[in-house]
N, C-alpha and C positions, 0 to 999 in steps of 0.2 A: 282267085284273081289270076287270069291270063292276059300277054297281051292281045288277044284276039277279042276280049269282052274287058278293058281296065276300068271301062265306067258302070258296067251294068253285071245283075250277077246279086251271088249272097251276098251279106253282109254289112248292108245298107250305103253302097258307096254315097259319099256328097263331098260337093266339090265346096273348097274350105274358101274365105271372105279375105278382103284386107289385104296384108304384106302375104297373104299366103294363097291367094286365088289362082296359082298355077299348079297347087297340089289339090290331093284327094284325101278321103280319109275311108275308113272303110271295119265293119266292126270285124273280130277274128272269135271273140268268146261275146259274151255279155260285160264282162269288166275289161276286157282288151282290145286294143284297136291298133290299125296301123296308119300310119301318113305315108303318102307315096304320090310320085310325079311320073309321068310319061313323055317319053320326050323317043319320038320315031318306034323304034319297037326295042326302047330300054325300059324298066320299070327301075326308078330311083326308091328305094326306102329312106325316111328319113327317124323314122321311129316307130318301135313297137312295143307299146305300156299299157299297164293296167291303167285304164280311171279309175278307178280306187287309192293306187299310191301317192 
């Protein structure tokens, strides 16, 4: 994830529904992902977890 590409790329970016349709989410492993927002050329983390735990 760069900000020069934060929506496209590995990973499978998709942009998330709801109360949370200003973030992305994007895979890192097969059971890990991260959540993340962009906002000008900052990348926000907001979490990075297994789907498993």
């Amino acid at each position: 994830m760069s900000i020069e590409t934060p929506f496209n790329g590995l990973g499978k970016p998709e942009a998330l529904k709801h109360n949370l349709s200003d973030k992305w989410s994007r895979r890192l492993t097969k059971a890990d992902s991260v959540i993340y927002q962009v906002k000008g050329e900052i990348i926000y983390i907001y979490s990075i977890k297994g789907h498993y735990e």
